[in-house]
C-alpha positions as a Markdown table, in Angstrom:
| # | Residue | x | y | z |
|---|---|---|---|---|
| 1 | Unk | 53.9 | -43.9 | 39.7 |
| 2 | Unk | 52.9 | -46.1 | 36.6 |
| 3 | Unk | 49.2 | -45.9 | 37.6 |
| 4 | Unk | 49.5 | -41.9 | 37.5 |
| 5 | Unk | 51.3 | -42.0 | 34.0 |
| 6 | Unk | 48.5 | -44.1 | 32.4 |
| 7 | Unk | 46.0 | -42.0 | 33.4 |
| 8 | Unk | 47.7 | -39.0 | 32.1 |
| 9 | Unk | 48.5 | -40.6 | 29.0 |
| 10 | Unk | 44.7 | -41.5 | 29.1 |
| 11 | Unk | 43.7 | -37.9 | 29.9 |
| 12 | Unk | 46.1 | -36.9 | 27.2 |
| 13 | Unk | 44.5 | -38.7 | 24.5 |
| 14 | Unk | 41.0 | -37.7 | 25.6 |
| 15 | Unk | 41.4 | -34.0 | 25.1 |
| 16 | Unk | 43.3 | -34.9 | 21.8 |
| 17 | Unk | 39.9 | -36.9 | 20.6 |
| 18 | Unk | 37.5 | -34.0 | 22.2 |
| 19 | Unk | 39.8 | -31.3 | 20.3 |
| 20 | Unk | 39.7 | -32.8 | 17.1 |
| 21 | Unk | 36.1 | -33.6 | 17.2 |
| 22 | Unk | 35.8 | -29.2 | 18.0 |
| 23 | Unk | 38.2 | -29.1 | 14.7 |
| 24 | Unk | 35.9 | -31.3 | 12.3 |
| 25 | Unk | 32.2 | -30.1 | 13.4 |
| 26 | Unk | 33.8 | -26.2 | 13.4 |
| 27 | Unk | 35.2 | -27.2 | 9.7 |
| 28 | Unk | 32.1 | -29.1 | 8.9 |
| 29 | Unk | 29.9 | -25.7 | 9.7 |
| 30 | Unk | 31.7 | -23.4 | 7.8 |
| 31 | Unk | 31.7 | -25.5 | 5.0 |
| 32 | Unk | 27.8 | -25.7 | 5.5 |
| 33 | Unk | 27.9 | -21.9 | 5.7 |
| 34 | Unk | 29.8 | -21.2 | 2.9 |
| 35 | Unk | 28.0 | -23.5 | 0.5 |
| 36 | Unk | 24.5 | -21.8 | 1.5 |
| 37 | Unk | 25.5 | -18.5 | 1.4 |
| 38 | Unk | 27.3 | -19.1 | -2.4 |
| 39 | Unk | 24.1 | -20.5 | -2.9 |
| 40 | Unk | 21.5 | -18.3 | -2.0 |
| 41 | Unk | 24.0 | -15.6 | -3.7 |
| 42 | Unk | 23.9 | -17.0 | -7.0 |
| 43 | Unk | 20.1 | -17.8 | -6.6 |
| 44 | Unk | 19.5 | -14.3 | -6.2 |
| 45 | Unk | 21.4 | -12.9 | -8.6 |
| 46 | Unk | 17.8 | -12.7 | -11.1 |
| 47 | Unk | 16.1 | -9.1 | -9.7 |
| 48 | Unk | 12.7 | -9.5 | -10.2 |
| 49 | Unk | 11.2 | -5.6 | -10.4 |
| 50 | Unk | 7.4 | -4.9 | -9.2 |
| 51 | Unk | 5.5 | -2.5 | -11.7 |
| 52 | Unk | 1.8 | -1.1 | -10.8 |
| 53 | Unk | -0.3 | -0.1 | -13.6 |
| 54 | Unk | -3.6 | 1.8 | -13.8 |
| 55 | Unk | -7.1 | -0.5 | -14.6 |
| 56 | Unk | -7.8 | 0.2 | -18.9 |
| 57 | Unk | -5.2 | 2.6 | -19.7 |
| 58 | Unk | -1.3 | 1.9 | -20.7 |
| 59 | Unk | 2.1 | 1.3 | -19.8 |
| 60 | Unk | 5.1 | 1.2 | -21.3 |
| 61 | Unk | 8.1 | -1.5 | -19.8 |
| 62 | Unk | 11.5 | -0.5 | -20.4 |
| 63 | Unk | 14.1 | -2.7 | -22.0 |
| 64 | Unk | 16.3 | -3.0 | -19.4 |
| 65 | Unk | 19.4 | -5.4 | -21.0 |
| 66 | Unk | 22.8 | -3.6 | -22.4 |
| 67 | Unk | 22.8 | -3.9 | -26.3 |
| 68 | Unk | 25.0 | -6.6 | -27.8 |
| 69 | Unk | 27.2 | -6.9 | -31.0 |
| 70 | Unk | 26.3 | -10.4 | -30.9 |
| 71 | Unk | 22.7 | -10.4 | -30.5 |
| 72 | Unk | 20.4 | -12.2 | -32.5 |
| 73 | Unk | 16.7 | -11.1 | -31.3 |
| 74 | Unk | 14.7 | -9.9 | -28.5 |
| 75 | Unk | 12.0 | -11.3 | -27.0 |
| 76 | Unk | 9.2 | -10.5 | -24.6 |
| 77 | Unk | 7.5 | -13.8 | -22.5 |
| 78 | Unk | 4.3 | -13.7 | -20.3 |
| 79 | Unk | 3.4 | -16.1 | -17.4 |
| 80 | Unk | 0.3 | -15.8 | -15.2 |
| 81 | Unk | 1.7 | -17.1 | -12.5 |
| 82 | Unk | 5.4 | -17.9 | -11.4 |
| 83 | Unk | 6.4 | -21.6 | -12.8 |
| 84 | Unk | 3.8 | -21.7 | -15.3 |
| 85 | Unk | 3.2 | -22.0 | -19.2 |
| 86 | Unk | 5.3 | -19.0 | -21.0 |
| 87 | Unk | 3.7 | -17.1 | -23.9 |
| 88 | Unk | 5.7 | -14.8 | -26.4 |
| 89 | Unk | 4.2 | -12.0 | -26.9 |
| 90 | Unk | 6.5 | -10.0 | -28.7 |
| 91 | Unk | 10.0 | -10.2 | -30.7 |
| 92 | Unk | 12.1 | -8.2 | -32.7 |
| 93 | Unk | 14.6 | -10.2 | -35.9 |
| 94 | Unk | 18.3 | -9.3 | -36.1 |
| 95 | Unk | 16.5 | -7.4 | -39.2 |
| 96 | Unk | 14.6 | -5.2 | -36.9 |
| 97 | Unk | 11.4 | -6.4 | -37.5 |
| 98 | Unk | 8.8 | -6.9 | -35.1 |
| 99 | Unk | 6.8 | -9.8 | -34.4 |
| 100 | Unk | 3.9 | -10.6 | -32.7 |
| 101 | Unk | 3.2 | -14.4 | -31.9 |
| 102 | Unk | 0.0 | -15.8 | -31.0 |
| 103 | Unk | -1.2 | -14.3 | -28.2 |
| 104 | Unk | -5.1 | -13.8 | -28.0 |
| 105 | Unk | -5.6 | -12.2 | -24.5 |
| 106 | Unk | -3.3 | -9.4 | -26.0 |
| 107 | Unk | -4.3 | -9.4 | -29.7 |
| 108 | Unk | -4.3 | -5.3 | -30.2 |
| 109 | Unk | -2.5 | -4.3 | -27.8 |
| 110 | Unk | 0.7 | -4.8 | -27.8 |
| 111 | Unk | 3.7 | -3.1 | -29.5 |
| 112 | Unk | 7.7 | -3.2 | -29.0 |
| 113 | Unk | 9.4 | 0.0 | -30.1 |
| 114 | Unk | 12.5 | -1.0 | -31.8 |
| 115 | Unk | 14.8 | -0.1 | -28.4 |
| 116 | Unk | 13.0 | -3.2 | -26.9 |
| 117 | Unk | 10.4 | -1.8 | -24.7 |
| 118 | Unk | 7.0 | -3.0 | -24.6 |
| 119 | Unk | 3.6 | -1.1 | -24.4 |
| 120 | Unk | 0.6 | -2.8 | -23.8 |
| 121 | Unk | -3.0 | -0.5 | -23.8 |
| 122 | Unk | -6.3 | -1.4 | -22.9 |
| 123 | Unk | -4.8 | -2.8 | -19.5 |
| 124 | Unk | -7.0 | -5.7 | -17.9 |
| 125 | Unk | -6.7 | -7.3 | -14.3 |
| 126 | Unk | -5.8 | -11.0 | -16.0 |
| 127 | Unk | -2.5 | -8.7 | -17.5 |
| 128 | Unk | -0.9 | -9.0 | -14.2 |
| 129 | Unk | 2.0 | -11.5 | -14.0 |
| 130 | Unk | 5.8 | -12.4 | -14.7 |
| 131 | Unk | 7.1 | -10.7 | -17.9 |
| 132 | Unk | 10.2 | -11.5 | -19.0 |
| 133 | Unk | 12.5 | -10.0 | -21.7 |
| 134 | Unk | 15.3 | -11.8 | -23.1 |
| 135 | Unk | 18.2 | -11.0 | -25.7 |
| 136 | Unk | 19.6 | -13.6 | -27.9 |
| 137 | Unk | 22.3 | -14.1 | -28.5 |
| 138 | Unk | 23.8 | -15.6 | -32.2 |
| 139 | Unk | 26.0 | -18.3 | -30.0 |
| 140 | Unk | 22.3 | -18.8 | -28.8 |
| 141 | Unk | 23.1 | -17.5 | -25.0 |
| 142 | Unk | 20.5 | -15.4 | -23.2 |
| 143 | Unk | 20.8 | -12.6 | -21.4 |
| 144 | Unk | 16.9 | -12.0 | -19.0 |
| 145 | Unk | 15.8 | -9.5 | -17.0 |
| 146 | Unk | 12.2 | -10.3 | -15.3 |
| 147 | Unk | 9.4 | -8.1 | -13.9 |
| 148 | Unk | 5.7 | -8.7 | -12.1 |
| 149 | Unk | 3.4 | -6.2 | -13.4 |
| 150 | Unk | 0.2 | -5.8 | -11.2 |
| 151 | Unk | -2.9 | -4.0 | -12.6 |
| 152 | Unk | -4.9 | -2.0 | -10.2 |
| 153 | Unk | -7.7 | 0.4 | -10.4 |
| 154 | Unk | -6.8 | 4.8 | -9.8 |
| 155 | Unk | -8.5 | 6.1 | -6.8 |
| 156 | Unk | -11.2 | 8.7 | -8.3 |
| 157 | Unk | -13.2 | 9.4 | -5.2 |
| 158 | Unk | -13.0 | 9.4 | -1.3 |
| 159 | Unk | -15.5 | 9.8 | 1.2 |
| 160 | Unk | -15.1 | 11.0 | 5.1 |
| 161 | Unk | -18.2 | 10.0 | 7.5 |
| 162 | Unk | -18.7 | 10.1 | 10.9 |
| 163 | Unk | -19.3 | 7.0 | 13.4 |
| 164 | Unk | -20.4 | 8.7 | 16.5 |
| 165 | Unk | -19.5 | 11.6 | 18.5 |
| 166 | Unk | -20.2 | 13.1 | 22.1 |
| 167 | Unk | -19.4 | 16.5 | 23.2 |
| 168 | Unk | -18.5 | 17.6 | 27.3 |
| 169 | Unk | -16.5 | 20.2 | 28.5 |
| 170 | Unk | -16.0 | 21.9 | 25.3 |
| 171 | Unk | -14.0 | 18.8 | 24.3 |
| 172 | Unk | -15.2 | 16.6 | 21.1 |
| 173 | Unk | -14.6 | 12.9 | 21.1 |
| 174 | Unk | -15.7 | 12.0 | 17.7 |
| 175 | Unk | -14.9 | 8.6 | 15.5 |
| 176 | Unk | -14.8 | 9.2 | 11.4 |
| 177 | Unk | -14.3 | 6.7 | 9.0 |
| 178 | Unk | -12.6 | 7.5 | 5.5 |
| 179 | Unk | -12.8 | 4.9 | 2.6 |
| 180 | Unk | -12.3 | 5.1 | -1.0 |
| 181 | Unk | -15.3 | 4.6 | -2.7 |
| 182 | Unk | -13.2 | 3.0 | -5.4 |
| 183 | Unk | -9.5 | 2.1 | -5.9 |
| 184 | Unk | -7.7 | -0.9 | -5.0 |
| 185 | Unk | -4.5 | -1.5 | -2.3 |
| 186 | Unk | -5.8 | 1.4 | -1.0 |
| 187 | Unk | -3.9 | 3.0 | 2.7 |
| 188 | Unk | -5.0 | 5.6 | 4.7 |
| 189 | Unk | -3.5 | 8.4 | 6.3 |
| 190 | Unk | -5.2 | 11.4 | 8.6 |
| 191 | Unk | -4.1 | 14.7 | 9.4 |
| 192 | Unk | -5.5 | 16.5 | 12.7 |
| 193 | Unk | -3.6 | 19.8 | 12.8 |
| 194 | Unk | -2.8 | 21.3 | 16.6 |
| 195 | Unk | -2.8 | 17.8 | 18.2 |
| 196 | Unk | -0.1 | 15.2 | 19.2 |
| 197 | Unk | 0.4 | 12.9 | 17.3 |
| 198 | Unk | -0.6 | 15.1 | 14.3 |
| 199 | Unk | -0.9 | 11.9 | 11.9 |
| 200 | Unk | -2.7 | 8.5 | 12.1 |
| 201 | Unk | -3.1 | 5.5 | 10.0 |
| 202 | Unk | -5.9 | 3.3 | 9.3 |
| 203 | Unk | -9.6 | 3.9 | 7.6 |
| 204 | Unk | -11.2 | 4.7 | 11.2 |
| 205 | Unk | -10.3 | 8.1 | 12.9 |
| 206 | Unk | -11.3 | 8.1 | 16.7 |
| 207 | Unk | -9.4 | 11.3 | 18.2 |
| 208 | Unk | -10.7 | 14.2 | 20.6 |
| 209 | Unk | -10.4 | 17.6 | 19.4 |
| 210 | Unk | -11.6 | 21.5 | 21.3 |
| 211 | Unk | -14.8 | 22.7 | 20.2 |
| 212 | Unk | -14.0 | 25.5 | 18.7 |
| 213 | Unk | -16.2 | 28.8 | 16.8 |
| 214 | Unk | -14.1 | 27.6 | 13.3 |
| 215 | Unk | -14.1 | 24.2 | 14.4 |
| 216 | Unk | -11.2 | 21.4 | 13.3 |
| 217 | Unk | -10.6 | 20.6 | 9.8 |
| 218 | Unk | -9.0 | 16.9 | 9.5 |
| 219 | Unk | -7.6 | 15.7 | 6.2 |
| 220 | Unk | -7.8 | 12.1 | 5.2 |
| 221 | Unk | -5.5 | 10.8 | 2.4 |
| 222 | Unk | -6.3 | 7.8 | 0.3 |
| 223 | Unk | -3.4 | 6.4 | -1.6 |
| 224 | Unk | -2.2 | 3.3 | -3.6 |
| 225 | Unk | 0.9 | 2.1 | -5.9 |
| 226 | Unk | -0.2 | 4.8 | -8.9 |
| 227 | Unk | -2.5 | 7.7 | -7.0 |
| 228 | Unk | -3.8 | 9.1 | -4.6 |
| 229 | Unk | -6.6 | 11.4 | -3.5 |
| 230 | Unk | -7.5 | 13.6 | -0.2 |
| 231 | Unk | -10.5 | 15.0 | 1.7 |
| 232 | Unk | -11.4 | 17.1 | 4.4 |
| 233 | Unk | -14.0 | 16.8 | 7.4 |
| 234 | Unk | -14.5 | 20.5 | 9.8 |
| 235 | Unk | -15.6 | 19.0 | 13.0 |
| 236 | Unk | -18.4 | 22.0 | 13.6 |
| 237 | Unk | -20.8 | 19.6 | 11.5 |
| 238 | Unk | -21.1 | 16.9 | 14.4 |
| 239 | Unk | -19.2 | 18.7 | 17.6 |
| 240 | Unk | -21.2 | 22.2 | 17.4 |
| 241 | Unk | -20.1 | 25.3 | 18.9 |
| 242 | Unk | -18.3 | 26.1 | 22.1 |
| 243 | Unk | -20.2 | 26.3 | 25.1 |
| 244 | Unk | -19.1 | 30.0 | 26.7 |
| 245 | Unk | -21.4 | 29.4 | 30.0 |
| 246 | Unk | -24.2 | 31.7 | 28.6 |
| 247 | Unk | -26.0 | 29.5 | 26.9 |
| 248 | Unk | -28.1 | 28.5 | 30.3 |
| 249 | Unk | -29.4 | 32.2 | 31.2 |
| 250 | Unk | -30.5 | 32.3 | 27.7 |
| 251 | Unk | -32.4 | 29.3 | 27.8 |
| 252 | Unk | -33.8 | 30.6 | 30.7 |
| 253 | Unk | -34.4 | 34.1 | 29.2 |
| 254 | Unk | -36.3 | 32.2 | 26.1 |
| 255 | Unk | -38.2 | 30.1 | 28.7 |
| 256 | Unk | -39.8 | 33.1 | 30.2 |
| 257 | Unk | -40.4 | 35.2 | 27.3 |
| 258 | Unk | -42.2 | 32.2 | 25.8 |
| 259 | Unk | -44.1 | 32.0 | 28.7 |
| 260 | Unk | -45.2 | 35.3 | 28.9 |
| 261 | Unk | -46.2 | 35.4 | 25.3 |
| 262 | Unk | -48.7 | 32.1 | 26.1 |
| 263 | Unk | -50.2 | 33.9 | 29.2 |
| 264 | Unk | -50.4 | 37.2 | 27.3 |
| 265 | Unk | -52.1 | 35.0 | 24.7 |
| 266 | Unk | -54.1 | 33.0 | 26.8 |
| 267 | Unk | -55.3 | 36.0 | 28.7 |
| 268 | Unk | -56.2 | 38.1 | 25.8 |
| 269 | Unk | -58.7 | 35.0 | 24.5 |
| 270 | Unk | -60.6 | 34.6 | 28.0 |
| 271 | Unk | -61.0 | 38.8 | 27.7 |
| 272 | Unk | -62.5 | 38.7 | 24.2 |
| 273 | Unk | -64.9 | 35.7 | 25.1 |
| 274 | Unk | -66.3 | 38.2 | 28.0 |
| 275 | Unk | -66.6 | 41.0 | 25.7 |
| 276 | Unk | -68.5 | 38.5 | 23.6 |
């Protein structure tokens, strides 16, 4: 009888241990959960918009910060790359007088309209990186808003060629290849009316089509971020006509009348050499 109380008291106290061991490693991840995900909220509390901007012409950022009775100045910074060396390019006094700081790679081009936004013309591909406009505040807070501008160049041009192509049964398997002859971040997206799936991606086309008197006319479109352009291909230049089963007897009719015409021709020589 004593024997089977220890070892209940034993048991007892095991499943006490193992249950508060659940308890503390249970606590001990929601804690862990809780501190990352307060974490990674107030990490990503700075937006960071994407802008796309056409190669040597202009755009115009928006100020984006809430005016302030308090505030001091405003202030545009420029980083190549995330983490790197900051350089004002712009700022604006409590007076409302603009300012442009040393800034060489943007001497001329820049100006900040008195609401804060910045326009910068003459856009080259080293423009691309972090800009960052800041209000200051007179208890010298800061209120920032950030944005990655990326310069690319406007699609002016496409062209649609065909890879190869073979015709049987009245049915054209054909392979074209679209590409912008200029552009950059360029996608591609084809149309082929009447079959299924109507729409495919990618810069090569390889599709069969009927072979038809008015043919197929398949649209490719060429966009990026700021444009985009479209083309057109009718599949009678490479797949022909349709094939209506009477094309053999009229080879054969050709075949004989040319025939004829040599004999007849032939004949009429060997004739005027006898009259000779």
């Amino acid at each position: 009888m004593v024997s089977f109380l220890n070892y209940i008291s034993v048991k007892f106290q095991k499943t006490n241990v193992t249950t508060a061991m659940v308890y503390f490693f249970s606590l001990r991840d929601a804690f862990f959960l809780l501190f990352f995900t307060v974490e990674i909220s107030i990490s990503g509390t700075a937006e960071v918009q994407t802008l796309y901007a056409p190669l040597n012409e202009s755009v115009t950022i928006e100020w984006k910060i809430k005016e302030q009775e308090t505030q001091h100045e405003k202030e545009w910074t420029w980083t190549k790359t995330v983490g790197g060396t900051s350089i004002t390019l712009a700022k604006i006094d409590d007076q409302g007088k603009d300012k442009y700081p040393f800034a060489q790679q943007f001497k001329g081009r820049l100006k900040m309209h008195p609401n804060g936004s910045l326009t910068i013309s003459g856009l080259l591909y080293i423009d691309s990186g972090r800009y960052q406009q800041a209000m200051i505040l007179i208890e010298k807070e800061q209120q920032s808003h950030f944005l990655d501008l990326i310069i690319i160049k406007k699609i002016t041009k496409i062209k649609i060629s065909p890879i190869s192509n073979s015709t049987s049964n009245n049915i054209c398997n054909l392979t074209l290849r679209c590409i912008a002859e200029d552009g950059s971040n360029v996608t591609y997206l084809w149309r082929v009316p009447k079959n299924n799936p109507s729409f495919y991606s990618g810069a090569n086309l390889h599709v069969n089509v009927p072979v038809t008197d008015e043919g197929t006319l398949i649209s490719c479109k060429a966009s990026n971020p700021i444009n985009s352009k479209m083309n057109q291909f009718n599949t009678t230049e490479i797949c022909g006509l349709p094939n209506n089963g009477n094309s053999d007897i009229w080879d054969m009719i050709r075949l004989i009348v040319g025939g004829c015409i040599c004999l007849f021709a032939f004949t009429g020589i060997i004739i005027c050499e006898t009259c000779i």
